[in-house]
N, CA, C and O atoms as CSV, one atom per row, in Angstrom:
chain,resi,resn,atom,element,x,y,z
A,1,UNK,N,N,10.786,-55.063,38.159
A,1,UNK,CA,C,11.825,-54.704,37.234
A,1,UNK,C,C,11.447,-53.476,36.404
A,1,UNK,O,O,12.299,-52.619,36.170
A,2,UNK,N,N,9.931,-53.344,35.858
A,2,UNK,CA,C,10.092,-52.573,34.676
A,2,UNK,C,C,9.855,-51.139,35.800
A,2,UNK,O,O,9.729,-50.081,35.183
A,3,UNK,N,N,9.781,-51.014,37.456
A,3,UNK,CA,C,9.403,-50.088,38.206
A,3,UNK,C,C,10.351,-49.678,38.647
A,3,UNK,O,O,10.322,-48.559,39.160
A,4,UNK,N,N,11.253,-50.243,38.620
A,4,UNK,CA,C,12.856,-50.136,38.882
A,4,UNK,C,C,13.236,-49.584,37.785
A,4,UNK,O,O,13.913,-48.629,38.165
A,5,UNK,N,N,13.225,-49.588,36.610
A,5,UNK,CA,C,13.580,-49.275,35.204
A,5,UNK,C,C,12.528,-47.602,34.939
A,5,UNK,O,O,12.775,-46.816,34.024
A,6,UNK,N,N,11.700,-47.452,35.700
A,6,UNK,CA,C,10.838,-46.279,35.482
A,6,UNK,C,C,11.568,-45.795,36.321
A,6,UNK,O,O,12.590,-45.354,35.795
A,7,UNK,N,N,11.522,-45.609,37.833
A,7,UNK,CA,C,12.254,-44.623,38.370
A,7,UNK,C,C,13.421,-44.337,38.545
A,7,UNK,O,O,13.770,-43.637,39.495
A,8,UNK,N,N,14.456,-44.939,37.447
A,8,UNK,CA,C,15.616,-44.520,37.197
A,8,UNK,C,C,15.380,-43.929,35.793
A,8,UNK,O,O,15.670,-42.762,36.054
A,9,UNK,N,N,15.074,-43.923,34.561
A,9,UNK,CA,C,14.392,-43.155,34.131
A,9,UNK,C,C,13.585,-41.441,34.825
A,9,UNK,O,O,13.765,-40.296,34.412
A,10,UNK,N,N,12.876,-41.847,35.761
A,10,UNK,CA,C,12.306,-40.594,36.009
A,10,UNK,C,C,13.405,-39.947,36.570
A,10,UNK,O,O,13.576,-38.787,36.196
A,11,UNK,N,N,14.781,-40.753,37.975
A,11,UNK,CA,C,15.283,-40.003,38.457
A,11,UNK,C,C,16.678,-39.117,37.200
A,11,UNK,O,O,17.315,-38.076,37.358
A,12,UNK,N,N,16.675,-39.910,36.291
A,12,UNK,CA,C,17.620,-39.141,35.003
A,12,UNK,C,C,16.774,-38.002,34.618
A,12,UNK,O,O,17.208,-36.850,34.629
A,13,UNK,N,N,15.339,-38.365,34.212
A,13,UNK,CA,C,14.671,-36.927,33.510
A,13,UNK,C,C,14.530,-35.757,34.430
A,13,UNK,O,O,14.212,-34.642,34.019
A,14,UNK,N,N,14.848,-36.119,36.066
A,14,UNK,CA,C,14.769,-34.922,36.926
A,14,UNK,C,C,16.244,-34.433,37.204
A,14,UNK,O,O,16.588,-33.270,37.414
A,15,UNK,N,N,16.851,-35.281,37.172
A,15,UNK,CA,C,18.183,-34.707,37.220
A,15,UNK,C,C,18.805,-33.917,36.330
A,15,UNK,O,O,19.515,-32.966,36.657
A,16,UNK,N,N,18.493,-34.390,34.754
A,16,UNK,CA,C,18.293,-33.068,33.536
A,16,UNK,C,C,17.473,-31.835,33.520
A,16,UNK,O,O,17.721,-30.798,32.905
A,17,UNK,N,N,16.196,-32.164,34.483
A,17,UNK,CA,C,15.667,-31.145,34.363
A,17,UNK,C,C,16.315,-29.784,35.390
A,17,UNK,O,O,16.191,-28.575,35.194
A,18,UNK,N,N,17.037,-30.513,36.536
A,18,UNK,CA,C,17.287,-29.548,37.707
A,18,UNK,C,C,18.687,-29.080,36.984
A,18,UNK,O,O,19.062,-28.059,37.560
A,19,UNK,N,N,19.657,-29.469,35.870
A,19,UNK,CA,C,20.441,-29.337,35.175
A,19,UNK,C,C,20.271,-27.885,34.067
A,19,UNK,O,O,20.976,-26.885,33.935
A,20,UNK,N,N,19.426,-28.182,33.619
A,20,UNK,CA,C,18.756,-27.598,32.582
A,20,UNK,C,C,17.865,-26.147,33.086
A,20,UNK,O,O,17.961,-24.999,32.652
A,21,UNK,N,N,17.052,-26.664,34.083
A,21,UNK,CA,C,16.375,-25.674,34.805
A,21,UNK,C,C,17.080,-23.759,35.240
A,21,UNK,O,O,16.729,-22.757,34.617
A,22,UNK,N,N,17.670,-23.764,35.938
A,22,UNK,CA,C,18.109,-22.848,36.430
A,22,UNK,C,C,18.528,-21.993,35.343
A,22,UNK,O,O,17.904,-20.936,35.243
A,23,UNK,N,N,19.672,-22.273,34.300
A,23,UNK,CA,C,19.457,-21.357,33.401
A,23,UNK,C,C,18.570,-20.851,32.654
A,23,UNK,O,O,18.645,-19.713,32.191
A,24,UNK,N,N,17.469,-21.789,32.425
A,24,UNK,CA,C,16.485,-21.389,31.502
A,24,UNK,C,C,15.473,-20.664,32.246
A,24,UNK,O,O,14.561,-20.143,31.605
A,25,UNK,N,N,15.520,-20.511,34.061
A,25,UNK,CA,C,14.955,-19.575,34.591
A,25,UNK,C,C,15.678,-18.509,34.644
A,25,UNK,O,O,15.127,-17.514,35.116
A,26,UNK,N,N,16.808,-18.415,34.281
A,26,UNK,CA,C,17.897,-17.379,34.021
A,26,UNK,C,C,17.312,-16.373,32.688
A,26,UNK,O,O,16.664,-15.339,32.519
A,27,UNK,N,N,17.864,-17.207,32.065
A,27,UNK,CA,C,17.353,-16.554,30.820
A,27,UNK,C,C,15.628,-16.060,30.838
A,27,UNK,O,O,15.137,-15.143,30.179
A,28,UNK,N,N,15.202,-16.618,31.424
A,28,UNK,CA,C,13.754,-15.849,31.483
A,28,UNK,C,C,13.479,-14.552,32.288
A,28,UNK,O,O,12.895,-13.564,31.843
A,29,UNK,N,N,13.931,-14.685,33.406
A,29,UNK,CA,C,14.197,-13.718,33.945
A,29,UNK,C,C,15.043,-12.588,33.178
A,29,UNK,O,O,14.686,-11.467,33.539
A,30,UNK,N,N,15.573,-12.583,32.682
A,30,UNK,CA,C,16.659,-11.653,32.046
A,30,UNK,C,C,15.762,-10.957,30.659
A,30,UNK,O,O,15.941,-9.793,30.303
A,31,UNK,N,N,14.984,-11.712,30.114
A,31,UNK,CA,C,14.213,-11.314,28.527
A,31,UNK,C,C,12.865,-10.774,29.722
A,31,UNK,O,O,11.984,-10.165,29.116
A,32,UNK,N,N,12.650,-10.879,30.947
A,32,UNK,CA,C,11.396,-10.355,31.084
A,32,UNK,C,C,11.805,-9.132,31.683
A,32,UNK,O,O,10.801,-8.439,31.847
A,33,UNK,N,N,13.083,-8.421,32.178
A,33,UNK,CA,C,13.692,-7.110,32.970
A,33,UNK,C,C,13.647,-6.776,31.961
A,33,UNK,O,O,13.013,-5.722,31.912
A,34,UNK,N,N,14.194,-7.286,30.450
A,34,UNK,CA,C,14.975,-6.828,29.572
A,34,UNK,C,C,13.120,-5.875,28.613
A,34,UNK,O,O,13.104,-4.724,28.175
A,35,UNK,N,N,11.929,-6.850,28.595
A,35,UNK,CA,C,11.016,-6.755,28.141
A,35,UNK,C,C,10.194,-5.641,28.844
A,35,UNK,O,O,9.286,-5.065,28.244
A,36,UNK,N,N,10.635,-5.254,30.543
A,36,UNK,CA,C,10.077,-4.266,31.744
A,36,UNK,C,C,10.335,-3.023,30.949
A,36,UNK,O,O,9.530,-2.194,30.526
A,37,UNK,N,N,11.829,-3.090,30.823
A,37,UNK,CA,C,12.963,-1.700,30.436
A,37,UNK,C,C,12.375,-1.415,29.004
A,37,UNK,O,O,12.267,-0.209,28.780
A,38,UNK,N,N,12.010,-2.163,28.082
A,38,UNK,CA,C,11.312,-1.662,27.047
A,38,UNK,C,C,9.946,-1.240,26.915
A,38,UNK,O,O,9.373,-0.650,25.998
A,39,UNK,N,N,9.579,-1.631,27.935
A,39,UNK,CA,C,7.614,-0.840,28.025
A,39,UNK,C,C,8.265,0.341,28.811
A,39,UNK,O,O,8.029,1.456,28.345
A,40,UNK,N,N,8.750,0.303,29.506
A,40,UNK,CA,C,9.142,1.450,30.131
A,40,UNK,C,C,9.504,2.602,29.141
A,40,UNK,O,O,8.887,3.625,28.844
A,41,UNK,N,N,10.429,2.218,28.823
A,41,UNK,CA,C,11.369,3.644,27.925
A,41,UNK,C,C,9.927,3.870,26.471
A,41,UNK,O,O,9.873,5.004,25.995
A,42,UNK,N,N,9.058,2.964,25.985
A,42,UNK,CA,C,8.569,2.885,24.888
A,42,UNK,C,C,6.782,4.183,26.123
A,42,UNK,O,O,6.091,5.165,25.852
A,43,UNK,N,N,6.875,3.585,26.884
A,43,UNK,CA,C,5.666,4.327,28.052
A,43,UNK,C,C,6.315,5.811,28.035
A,43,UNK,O,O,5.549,6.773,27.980
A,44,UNK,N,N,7.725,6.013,28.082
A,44,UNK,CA,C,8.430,7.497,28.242
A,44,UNK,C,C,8.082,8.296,27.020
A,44,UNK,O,O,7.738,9.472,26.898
A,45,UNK,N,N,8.261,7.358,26.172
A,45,UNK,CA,C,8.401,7.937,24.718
A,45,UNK,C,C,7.228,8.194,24.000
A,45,UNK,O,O,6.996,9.000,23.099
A,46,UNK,N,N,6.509,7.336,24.582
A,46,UNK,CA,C,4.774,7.252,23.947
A,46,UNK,C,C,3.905,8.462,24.630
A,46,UNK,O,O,2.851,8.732,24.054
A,47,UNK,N,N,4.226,9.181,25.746
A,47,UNK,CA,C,3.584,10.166,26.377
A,47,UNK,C,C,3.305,11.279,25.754
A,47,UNK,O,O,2.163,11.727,25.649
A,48,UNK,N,N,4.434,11.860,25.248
A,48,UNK,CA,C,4.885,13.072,24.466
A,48,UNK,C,C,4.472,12.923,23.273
A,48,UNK,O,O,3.916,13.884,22.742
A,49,UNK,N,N,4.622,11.780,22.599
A,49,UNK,CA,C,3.741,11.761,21.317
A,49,UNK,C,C,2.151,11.757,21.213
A,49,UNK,O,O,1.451,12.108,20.263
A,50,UNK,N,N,1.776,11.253,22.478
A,50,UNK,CA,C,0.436,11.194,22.284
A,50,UNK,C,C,0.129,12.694,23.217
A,50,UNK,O,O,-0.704,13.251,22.502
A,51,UNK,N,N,0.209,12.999,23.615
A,51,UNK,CA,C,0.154,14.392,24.105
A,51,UNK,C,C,0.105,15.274,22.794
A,51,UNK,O,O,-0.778,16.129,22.731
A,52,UNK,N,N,1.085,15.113,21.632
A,52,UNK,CA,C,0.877,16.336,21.026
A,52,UNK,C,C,0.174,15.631,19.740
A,52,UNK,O,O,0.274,16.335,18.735
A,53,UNK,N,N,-0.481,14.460,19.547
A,53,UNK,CA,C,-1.335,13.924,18.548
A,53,UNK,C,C,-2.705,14.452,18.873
A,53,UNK,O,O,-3.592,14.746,18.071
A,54,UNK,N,N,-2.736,14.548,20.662
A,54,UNK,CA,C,-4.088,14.925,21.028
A,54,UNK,C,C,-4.542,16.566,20.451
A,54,UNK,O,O,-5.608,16.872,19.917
A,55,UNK,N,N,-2.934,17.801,20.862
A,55,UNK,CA,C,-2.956,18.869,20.610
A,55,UNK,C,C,-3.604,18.891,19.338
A,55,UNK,O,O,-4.635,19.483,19.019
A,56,UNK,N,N,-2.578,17.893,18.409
A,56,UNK,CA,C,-3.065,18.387,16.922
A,56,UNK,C,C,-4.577,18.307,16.405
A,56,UNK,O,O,-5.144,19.016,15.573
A,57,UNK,N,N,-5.249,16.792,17.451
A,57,UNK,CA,C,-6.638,16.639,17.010
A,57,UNK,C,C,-7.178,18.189,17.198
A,57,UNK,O,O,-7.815,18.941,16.460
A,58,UNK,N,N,-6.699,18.303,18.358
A,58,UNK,CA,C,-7.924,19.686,19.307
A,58,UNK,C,C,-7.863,20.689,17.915
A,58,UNK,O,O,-8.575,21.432,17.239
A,59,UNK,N,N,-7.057,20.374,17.966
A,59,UNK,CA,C,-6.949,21.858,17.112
A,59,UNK,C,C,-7.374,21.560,15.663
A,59,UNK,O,O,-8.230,22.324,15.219
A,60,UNK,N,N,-6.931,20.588,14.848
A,60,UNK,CA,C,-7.953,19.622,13.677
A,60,UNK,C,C,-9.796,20.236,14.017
A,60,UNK,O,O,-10.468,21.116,13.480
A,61,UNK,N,N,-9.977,19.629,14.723
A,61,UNK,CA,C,-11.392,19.953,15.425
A,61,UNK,C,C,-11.589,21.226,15.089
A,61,UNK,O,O,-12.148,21.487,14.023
A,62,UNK,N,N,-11.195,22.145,15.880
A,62,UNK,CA,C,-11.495,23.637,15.933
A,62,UNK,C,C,-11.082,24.109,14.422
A,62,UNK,O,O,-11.508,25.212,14.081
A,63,UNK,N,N,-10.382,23.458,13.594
A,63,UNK,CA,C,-10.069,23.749,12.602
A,63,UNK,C,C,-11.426,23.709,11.762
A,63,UNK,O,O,-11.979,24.709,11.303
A,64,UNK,N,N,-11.896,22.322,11.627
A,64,UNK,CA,C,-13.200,21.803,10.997
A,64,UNK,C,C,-14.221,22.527,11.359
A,64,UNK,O,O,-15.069,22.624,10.472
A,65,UNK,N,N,-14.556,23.304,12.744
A,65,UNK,CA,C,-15.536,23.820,13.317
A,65,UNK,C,C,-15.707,25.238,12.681
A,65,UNK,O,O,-16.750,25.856,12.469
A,66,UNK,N,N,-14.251,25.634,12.402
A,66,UNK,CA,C,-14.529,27.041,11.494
A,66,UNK,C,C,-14.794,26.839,10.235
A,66,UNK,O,O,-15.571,27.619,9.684
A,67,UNK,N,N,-14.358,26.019,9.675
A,67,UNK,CA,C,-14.449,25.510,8.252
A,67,UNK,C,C,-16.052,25.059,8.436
A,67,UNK,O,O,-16.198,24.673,7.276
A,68,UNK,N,N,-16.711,24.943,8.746
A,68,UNK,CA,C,-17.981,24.432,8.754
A,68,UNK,C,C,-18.511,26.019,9.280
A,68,UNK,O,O,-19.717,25.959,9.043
A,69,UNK,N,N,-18.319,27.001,9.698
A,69,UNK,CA,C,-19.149,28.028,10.235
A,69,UNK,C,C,-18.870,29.003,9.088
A,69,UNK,O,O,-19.542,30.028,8.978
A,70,UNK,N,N,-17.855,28.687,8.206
A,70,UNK,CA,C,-17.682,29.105,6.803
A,70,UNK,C,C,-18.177,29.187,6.010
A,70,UNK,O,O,-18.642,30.128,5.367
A,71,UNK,N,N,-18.137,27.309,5.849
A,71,UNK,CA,C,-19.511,26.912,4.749
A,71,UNK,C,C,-20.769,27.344,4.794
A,71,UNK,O,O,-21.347,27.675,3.759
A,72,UNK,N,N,-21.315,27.396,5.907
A,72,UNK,CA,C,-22.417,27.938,6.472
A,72,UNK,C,C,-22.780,29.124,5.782
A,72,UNK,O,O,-23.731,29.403,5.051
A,73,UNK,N,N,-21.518,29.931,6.304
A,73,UNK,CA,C,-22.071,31.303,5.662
A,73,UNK,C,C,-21.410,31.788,4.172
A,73,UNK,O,O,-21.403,32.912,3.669
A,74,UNK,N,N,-21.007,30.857,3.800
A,74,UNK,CA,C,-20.580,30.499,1.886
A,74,UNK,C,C,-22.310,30.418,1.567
A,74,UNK,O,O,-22.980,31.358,1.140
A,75,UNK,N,N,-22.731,29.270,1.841
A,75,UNK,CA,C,-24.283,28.779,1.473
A,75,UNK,C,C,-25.411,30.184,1.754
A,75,UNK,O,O,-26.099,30.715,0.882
A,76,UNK,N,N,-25.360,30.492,2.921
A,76,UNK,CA,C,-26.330,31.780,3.136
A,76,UNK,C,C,-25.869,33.470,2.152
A,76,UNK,O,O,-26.559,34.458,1.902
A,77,UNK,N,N,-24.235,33.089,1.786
A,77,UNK,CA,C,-24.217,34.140,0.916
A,77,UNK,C,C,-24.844,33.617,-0.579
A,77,UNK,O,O,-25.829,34.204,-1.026
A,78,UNK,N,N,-24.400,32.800,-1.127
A,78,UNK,CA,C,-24.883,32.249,-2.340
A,78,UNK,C,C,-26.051,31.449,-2.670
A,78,UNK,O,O,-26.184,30.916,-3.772
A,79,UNK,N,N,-26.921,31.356,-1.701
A,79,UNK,CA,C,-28.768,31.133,-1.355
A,79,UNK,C,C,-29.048,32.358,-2.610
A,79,UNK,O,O,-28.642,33.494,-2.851
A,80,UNK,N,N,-30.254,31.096,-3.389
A,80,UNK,CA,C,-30.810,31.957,-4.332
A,80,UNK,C,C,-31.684,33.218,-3.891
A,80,UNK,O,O,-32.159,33.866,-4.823
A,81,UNK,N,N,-31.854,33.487,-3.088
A,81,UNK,CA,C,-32.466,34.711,-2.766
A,81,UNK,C,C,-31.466,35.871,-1.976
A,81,UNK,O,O,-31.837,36.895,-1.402
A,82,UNK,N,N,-30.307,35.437,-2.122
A,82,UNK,CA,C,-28.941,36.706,-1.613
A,82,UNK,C,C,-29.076,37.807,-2.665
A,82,UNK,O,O,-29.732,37.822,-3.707
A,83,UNK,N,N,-28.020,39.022,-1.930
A,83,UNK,CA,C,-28.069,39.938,-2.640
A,83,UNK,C,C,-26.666,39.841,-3.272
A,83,UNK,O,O,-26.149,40.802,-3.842
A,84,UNK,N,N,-26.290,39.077,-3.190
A,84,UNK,CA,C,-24.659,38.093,-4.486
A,84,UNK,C,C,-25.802,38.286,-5.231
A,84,UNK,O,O,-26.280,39.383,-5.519
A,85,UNK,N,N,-26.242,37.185,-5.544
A,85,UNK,CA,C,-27.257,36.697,-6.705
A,85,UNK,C,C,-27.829,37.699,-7.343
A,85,UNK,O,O,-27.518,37.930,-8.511
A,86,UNK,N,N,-28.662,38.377,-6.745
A,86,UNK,CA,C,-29.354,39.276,-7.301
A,86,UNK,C,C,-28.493,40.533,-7.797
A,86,UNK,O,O,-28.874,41.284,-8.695
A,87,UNK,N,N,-27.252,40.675,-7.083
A,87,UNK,CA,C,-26.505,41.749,-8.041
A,87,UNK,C,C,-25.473,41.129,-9.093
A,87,UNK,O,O,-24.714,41.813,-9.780
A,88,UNK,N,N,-25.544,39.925,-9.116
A,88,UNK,CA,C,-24.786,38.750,-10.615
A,88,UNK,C,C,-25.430,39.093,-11.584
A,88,UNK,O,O,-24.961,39.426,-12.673
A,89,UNK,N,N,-27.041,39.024,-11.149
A,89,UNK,CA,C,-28.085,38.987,-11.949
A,89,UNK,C,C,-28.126,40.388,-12.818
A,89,UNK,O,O,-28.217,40.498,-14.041
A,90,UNK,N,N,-28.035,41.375,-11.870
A,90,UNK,CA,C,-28.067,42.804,-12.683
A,90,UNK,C,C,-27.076,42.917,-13.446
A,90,UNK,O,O,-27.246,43.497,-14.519
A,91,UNK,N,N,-25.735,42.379,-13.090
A,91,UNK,CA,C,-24.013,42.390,-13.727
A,91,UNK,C,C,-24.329,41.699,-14.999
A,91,UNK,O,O,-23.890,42.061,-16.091
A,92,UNK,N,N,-25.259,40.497,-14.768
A,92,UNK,CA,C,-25.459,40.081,-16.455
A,92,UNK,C,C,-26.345,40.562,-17.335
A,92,UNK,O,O,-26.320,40.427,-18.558
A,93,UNK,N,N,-27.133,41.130,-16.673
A,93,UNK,CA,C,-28.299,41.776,-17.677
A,93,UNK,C,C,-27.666,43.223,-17.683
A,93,UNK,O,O,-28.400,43.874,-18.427
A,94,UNK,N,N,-26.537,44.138,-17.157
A,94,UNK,CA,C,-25.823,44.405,-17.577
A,94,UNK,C,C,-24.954,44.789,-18.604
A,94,UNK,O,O,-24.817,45.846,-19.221
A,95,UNK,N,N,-24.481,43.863,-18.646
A,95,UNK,CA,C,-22.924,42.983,-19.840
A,95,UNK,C,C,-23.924,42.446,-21.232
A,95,UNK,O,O,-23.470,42.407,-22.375
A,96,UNK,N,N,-25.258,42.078,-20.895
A,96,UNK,CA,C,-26.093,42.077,-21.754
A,96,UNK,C,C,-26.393,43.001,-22.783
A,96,UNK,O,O,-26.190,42.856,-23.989
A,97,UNK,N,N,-26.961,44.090,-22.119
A,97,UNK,CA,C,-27.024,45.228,-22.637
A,97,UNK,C,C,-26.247,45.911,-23.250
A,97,UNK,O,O,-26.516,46.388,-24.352
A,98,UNK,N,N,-24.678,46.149,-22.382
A,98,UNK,CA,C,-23.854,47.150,-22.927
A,98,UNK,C,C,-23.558,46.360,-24.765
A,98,UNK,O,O,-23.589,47.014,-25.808
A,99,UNK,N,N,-23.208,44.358,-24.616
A,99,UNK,CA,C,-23.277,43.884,-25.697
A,99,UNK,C,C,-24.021,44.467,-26.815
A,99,UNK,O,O,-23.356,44.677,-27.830
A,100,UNK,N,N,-25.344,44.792,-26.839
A,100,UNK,CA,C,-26.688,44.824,-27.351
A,100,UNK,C,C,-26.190,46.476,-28.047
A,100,UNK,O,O,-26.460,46.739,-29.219
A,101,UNK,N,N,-25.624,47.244,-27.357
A,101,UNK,CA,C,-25.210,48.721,-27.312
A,101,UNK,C,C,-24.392,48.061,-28.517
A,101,UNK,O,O,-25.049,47.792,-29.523
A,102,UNK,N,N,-23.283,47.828,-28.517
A,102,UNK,CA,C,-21.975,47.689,-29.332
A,102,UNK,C,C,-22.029,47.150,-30.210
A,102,UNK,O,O,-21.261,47.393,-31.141
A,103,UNK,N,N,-23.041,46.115,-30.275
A,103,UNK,CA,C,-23.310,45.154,-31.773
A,103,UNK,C,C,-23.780,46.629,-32.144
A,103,UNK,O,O,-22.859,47.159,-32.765
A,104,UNK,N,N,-24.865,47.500,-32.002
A,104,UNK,CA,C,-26.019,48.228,-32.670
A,104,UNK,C,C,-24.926,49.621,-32.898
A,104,UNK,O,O,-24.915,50.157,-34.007
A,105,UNK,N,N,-24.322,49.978,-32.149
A,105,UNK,CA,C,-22.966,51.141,-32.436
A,105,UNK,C,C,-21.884,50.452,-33.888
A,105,UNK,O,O,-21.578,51.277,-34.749
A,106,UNK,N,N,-21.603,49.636,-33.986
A,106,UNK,CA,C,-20.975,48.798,-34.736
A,106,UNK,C,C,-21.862,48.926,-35.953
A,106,UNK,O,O,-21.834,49.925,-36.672
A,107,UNK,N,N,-22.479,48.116,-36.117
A,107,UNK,CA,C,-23.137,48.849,-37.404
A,107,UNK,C,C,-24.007,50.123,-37.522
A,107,UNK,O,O,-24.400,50.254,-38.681
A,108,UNK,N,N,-24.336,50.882,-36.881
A,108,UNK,CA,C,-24.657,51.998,-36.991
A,108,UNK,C,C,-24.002,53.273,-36.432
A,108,UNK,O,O,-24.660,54.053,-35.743
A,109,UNK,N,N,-23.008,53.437,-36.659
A,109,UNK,CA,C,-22.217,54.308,-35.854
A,109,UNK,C,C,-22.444,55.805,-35.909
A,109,UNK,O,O,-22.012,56.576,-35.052
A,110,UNK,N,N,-23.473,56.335,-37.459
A,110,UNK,CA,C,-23.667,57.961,-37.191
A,110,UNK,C,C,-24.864,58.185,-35.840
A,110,UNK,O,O,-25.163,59.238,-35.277
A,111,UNK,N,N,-25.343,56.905,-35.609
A,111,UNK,CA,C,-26.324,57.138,-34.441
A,111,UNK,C,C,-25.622,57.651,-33.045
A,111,UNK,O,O,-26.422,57.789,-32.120
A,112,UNK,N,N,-24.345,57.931,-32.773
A,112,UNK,CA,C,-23.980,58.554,-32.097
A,112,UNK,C,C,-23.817,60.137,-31.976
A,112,UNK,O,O,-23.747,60.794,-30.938
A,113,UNK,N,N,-23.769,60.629,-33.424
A,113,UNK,CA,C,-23.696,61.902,-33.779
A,113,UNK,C,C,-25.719,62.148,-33.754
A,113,UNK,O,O,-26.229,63.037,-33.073
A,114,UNK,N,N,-26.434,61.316,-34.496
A,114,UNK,CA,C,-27.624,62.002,-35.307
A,114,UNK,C,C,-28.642,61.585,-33.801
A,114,UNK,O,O,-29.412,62.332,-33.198
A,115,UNK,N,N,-28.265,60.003,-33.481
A,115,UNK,CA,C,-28.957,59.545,-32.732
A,115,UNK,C,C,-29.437,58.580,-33.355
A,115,UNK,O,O,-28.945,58.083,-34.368
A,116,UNK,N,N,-30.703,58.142,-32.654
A,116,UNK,CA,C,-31.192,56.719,-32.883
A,116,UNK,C,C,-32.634,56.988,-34.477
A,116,UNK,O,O,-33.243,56.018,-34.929
């Protein structure tokens, strides 16, 4: 009895399932063409962008590479032993002097006529 009572049972849960079945292989089929067509068109679209993300690195790169052959020679101009430096150096001892001139003209001003 209760084996008789199982496989009418099982033959209802297969008969829902062969009910049930086909559309829901329907519908799967349909979200997985539907899921093809979107890697696809997103694969079309993704080419061209990454193509010119790559351009921009290359060129980022070569960008940094001059910017660094710059710095380079920023540092070798402004190395304490350049001749920048050493003509700053004269420009202030210089501006020093002419100062030193103008305070001493300033209060002594016939020293231009008589002298010092």
């Amino acid at each position: 009895m209760a084996l008789a009572r199982t496989l009418l049972e099982t033959e209802k849960l297969l008969a829902d399932l062969n009910r049930q079945l086909p559309p829901l292989i329907r519908e799967t089929s349909r979200t997985v063409k539907e899921a093809s067509g979107v890697v696809r068109d997103l694969r079309a679209e993704a080419k061209p962008v990454l193509a010119a993300a790559q351009q921009s690195l290359l060129k980022a790169t070569a960008m940094l590479e001059e910017a660094k052959g710059a710095m380079a020679n920023l540092a070798d101009t402004t190395a304490g032993d350049s001749t920048l430096q050493e003509s700053l150096a004269e420009l202030r001892d210089a501006a020093r002097s002419i100062r030193l001139l103008s305070d001493y003209l300033e209060q002594h001003p016939e020293s231009l006529i008589y002298g010092k």
